[in-house]
Chimera marker file (.cmm) of the C-alpha trace (Angstrom):
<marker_set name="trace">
<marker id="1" x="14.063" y="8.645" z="-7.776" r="1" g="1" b="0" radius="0.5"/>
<marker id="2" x="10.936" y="11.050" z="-6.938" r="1" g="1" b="0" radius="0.5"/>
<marker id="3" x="10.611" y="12.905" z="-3.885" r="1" g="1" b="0" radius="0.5"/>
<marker id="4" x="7.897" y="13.162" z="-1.307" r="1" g="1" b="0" radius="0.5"/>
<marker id="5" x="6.239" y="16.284" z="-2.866" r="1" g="1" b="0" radius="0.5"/>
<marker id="6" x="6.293" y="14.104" z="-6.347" r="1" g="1" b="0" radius="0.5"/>
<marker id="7" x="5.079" y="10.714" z="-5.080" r="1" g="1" b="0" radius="0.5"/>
<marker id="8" x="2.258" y="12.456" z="-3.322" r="1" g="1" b="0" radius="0.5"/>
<marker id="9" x="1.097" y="14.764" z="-6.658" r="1" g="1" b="0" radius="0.5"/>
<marker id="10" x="1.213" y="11.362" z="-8.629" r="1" g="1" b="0" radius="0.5"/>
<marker id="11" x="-0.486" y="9.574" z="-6.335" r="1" g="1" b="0" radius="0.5"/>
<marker id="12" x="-2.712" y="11.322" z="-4.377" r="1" g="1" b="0" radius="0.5"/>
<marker id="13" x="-1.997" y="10.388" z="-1.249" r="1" g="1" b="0" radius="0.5"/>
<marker id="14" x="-0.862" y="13.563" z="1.326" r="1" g="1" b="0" radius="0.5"/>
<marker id="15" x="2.931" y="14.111" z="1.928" r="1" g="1" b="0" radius="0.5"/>
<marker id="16" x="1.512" y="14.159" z="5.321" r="1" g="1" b="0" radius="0.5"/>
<marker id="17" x="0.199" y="10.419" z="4.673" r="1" g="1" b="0" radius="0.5"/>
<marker id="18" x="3.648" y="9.477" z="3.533" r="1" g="1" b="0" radius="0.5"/>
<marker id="19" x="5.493" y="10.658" z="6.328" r="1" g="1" b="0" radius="0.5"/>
<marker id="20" x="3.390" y="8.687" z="8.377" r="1" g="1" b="0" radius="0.5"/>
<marker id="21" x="3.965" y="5.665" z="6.451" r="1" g="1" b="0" radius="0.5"/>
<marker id="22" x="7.775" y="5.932" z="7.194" r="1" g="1" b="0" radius="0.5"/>
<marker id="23" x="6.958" y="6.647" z="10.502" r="1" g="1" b="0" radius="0.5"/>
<marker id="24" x="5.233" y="3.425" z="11.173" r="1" g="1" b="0" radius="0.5"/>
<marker id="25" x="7.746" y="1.640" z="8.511" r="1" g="1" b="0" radius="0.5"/>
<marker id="26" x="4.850" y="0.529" z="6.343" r="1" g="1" b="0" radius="0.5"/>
<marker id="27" x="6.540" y="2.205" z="3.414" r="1" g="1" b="0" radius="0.5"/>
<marker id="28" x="10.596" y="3.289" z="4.132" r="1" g="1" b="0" radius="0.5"/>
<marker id="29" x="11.636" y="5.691" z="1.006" r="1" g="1" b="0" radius="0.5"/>
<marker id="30" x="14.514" y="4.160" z="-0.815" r="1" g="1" b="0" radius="0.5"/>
<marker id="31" x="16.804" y="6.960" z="-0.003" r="1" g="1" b="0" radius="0.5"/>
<marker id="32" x="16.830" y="9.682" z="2.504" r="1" g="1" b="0" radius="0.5"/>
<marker id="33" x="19.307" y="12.834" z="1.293" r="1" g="1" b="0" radius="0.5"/>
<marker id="34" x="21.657" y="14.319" z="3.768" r="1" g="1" b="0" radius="0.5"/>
<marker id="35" x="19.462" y="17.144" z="3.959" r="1" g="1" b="0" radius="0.5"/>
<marker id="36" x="16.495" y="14.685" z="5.081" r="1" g="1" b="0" radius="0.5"/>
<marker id="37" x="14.575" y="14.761" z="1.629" r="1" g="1" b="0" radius="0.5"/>
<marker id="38" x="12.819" y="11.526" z="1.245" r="1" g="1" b="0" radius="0.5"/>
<marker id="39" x="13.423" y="9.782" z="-1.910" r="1" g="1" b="0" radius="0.5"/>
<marker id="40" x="11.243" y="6.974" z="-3.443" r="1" g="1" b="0" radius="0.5"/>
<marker id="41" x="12.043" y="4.401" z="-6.107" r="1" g="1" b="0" radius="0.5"/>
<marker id="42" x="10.095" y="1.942" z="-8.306" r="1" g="1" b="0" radius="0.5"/>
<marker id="43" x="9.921" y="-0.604" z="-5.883" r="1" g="1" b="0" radius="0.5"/>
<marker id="44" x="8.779" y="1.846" z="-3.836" r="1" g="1" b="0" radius="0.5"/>
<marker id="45" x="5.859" y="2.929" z="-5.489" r="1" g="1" b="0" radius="0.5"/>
<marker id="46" x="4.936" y="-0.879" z="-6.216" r="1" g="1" b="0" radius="0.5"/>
<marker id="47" x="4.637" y="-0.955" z="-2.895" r="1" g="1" b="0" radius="0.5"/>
<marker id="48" x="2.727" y="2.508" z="-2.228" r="1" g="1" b="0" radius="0.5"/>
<marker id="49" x="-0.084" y="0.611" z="-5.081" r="1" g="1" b="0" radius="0.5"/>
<marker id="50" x="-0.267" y="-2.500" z="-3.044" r="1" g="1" b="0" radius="0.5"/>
<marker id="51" x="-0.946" y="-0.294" z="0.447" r="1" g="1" b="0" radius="0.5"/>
<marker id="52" x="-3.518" y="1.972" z="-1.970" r="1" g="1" b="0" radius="0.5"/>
<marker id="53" x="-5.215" y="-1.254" z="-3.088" r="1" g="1" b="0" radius="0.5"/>
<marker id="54" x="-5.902" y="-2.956" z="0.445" r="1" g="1" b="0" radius="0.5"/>
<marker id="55" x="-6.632" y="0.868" z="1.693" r="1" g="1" b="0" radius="0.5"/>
<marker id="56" x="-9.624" y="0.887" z="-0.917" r="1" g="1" b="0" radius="0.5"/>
<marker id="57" x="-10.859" y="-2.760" z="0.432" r="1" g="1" b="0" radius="0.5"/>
<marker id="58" x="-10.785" y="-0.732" z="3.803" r="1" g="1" b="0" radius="0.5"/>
<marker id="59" x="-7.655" y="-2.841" z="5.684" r="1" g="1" b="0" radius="0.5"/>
<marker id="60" x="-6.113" y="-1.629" z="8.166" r="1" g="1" b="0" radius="0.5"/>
<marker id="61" x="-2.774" y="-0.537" z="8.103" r="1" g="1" b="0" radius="0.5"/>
<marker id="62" x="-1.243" y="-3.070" z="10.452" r="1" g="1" b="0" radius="0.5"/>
<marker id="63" x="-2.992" y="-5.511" z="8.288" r="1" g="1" b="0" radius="0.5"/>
<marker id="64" x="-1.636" y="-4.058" z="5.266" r="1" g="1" b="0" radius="0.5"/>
<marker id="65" x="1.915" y="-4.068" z="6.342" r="1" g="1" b="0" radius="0.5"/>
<marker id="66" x="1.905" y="-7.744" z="8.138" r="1" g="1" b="0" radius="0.5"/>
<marker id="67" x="0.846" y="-9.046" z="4.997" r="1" g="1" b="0" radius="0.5"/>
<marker id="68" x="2.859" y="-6.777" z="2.151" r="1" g="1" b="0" radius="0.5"/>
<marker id="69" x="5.657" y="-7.548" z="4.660" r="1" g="1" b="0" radius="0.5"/>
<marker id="70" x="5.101" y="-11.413" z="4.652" r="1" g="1" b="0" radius="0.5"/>
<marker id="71" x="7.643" y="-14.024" z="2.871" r="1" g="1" b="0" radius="0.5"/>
<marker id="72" x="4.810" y="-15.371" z="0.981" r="1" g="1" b="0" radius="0.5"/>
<marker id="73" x="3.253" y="-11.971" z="-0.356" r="1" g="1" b="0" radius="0.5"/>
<marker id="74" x="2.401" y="-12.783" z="-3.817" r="1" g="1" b="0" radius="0.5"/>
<marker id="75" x="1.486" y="-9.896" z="-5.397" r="1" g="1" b="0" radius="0.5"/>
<marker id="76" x="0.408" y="-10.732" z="-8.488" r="1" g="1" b="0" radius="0.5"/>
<marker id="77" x="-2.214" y="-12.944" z="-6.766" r="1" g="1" b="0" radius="0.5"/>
<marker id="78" x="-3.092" y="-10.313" z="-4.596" r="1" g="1" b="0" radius="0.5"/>
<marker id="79" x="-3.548" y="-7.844" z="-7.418" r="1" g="1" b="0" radius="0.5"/>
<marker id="80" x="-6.137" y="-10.182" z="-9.004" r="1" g="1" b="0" radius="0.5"/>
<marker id="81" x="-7.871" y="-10.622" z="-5.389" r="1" g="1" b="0" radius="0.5"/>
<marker id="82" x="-8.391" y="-7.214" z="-5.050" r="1" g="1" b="0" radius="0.5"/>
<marker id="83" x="-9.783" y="-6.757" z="-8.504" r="1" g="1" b="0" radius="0.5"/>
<marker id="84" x="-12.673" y="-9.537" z="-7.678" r="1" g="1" b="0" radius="0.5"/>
<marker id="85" x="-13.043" y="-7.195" z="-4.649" r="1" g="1" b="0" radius="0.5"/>
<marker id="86" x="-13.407" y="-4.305" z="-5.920" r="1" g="1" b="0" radius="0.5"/>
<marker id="87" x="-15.710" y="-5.884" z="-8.378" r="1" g="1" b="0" radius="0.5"/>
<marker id="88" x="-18.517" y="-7.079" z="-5.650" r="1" g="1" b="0" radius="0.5"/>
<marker id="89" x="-20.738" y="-4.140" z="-4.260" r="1" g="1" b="0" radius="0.5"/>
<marker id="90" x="-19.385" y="-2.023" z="-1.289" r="1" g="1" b="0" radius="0.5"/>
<marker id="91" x="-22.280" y="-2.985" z="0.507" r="1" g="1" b="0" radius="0.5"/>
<marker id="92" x="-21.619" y="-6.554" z="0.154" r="1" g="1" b="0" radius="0.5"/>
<marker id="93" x="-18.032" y="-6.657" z="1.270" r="1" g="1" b="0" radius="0.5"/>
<marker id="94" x="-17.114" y="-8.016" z="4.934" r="1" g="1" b="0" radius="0.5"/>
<marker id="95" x="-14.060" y="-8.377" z="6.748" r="1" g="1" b="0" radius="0.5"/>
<marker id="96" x="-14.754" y="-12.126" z="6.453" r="1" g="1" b="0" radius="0.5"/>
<marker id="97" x="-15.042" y="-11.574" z="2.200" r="1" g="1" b="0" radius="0.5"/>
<marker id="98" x="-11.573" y="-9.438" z="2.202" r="1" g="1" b="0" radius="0.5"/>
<marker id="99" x="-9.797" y="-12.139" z="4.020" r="1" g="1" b="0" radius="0.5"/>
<marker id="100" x="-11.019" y="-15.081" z="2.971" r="1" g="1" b="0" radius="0.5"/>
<marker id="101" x="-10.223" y="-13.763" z="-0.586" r="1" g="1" b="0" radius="0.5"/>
<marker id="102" x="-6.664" y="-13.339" z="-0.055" r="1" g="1" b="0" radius="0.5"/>
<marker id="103" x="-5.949" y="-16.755" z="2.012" r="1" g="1" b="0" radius="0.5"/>
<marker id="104" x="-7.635" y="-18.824" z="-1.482" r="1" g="1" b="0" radius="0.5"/>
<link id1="1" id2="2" r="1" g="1" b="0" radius="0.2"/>
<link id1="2" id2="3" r="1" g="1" b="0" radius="0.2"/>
<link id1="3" id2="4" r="1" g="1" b="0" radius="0.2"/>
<link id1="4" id2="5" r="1" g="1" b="0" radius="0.2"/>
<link id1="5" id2="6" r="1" g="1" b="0" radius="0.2"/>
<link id1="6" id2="7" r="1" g="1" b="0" radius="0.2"/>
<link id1="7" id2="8" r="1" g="1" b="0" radius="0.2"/>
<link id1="8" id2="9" r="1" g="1" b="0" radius="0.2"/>
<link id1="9" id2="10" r="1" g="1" b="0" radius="0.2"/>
<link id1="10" id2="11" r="1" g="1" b="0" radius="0.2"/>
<link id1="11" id2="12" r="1" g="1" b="0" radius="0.2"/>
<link id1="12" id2="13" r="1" g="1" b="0" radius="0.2"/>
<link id1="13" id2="14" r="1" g="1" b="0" radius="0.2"/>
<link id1="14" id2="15" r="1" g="1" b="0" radius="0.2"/>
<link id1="15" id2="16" r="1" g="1" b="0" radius="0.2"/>
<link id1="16" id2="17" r="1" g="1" b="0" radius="0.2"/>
<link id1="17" id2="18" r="1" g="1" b="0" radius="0.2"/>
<link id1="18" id2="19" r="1" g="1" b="0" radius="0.2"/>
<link id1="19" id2="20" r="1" g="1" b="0" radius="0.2"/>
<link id1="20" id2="21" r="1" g="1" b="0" radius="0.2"/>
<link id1="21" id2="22" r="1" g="1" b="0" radius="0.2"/>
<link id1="22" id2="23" r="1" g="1" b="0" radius="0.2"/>
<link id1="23" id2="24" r="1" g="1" b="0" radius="0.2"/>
<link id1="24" id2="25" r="1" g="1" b="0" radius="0.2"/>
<link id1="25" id2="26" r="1" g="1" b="0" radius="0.2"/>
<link id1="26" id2="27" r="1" g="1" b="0" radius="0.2"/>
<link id1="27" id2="28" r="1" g="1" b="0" radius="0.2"/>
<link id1="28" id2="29" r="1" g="1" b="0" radius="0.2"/>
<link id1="29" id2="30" r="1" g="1" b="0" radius="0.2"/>
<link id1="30" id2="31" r="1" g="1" b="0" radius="0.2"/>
<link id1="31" id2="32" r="1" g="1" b="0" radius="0.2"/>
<link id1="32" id2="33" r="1" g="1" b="0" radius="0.2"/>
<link id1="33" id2="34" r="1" g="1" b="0" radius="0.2"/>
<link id1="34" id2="35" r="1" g="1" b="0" radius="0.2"/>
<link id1="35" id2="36" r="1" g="1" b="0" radius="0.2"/>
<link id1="36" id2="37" r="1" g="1" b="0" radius="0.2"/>
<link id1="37" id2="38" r="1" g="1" b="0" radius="0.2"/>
<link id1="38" id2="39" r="1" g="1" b="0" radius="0.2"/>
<link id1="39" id2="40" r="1" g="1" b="0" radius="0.2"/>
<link id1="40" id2="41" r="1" g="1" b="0" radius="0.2"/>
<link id1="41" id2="42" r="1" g="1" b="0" radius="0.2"/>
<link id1="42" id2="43" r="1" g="1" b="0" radius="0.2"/>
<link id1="43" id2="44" r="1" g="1" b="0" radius="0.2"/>
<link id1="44" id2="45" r="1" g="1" b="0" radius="0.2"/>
<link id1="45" id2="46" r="1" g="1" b="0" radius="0.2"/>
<link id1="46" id2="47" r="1" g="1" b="0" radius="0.2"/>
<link id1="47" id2="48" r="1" g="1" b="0" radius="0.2"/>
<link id1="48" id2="49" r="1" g="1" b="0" radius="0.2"/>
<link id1="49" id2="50" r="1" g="1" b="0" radius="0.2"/>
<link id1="50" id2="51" r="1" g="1" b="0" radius="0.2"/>
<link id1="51" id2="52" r="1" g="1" b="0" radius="0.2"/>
<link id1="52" id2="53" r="1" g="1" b="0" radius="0.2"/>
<link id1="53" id2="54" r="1" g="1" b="0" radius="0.2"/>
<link id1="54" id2="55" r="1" g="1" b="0" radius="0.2"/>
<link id1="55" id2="56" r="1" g="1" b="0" radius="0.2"/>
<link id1="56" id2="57" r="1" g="1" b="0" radius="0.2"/>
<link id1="57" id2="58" r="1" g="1" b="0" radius="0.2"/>
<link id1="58" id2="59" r="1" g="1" b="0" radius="0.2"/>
<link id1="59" id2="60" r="1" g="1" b="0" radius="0.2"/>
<link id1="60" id2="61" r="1" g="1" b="0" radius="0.2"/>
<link id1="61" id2="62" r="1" g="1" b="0" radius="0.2"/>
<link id1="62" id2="63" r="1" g="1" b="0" radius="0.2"/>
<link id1="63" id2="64" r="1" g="1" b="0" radius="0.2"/>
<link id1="64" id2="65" r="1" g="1" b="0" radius="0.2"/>
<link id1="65" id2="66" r="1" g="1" b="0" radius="0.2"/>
<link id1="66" id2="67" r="1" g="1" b="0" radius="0.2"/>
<link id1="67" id2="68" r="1" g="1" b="0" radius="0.2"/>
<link id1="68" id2="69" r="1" g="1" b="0" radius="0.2"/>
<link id1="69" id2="70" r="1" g="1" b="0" radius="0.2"/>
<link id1="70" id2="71" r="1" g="1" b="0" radius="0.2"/>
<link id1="71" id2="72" r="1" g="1" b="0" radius="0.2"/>
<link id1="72" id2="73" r="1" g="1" b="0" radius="0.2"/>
<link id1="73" id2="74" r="1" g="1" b="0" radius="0.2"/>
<link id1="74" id2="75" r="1" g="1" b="0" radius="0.2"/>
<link id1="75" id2="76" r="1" g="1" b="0" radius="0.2"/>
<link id1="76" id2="77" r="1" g="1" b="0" radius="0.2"/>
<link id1="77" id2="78" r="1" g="1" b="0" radius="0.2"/>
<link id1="78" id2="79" r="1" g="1" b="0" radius="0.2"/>
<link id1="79" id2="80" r="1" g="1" b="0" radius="0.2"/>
<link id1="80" id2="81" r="1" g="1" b="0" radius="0.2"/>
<link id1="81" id2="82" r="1" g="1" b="0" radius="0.2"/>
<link id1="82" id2="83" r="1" g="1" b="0" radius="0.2"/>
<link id1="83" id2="84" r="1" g="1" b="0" radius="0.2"/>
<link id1="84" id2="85" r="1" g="1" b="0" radius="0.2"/>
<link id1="85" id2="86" r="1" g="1" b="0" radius="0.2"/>
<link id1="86" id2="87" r="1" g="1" b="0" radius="0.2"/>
<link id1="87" id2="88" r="1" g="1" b="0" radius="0.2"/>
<link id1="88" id2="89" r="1" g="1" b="0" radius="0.2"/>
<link id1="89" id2="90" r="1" g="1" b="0" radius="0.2"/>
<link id1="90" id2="91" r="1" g="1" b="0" radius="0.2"/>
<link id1="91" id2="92" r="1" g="1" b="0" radius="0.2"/>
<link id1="92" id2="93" r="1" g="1" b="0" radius="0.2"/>
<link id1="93" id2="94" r="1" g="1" b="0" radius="0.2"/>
<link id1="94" id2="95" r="1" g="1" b="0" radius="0.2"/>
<link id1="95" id2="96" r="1" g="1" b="0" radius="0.2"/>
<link id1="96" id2="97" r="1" g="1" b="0" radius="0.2"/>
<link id1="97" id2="98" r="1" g="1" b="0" radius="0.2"/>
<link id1="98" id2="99" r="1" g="1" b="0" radius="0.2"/>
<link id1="99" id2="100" r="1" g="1" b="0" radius="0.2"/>
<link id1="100" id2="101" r="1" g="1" b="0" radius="0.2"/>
<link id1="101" id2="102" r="1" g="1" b="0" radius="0.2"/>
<link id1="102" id2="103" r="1" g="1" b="0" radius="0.2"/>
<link id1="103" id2="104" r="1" g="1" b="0" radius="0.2"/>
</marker_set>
């Protein structure tokens, strides 16, 4: 288990960022201590890569969690969708491209 400060050094995202995650339940830390510490396992940092990977295609985060969220979240396929992605030129990515690449 890693805590907050931990998770956020390894990953870059803000403790601050985190929080808000929980908050809005997009990522829920495995464990929270009596004294309130937040406490994150492997499955939770899966999940903190997927929500990283659709934040770089520029999703939003209600979009992010209705679809890491879904019963049919593959996300092994979605891993190798946001790879061709990230692949294309920023320029040349639309809404229209993001989507359509994860519904194929």
């Amino acid at each position: 288990m890693m805590t907050v400060k931990e998770v956020s050094r390894l990953s870059g995202v803000s403790v601050r960022t985190l929080h808000y995650y929980d908050e809005i339940e997009l990522l829920i830390p495995a464990e929270i201590t009596e004294a309130g510490y937040r406490l994150y396992d492997e499955n939770s940092l899966r999940k903190l890569q997927d929500i990283m990977l659709f934040r770089e295609l520029e999703f939003p985060l209600a979009d992010i969690k209705r679809i890491i969220d879904s019963p049919g979240f593959n996300r092994e396929k979605a891993l190798e969708d946001q790879i061709q992605l990230l692949k294309l030129i920023p320029g040349d990515i639309t809404f229209s491209d993001r989507c359509g690449a994860l519904n194929s």
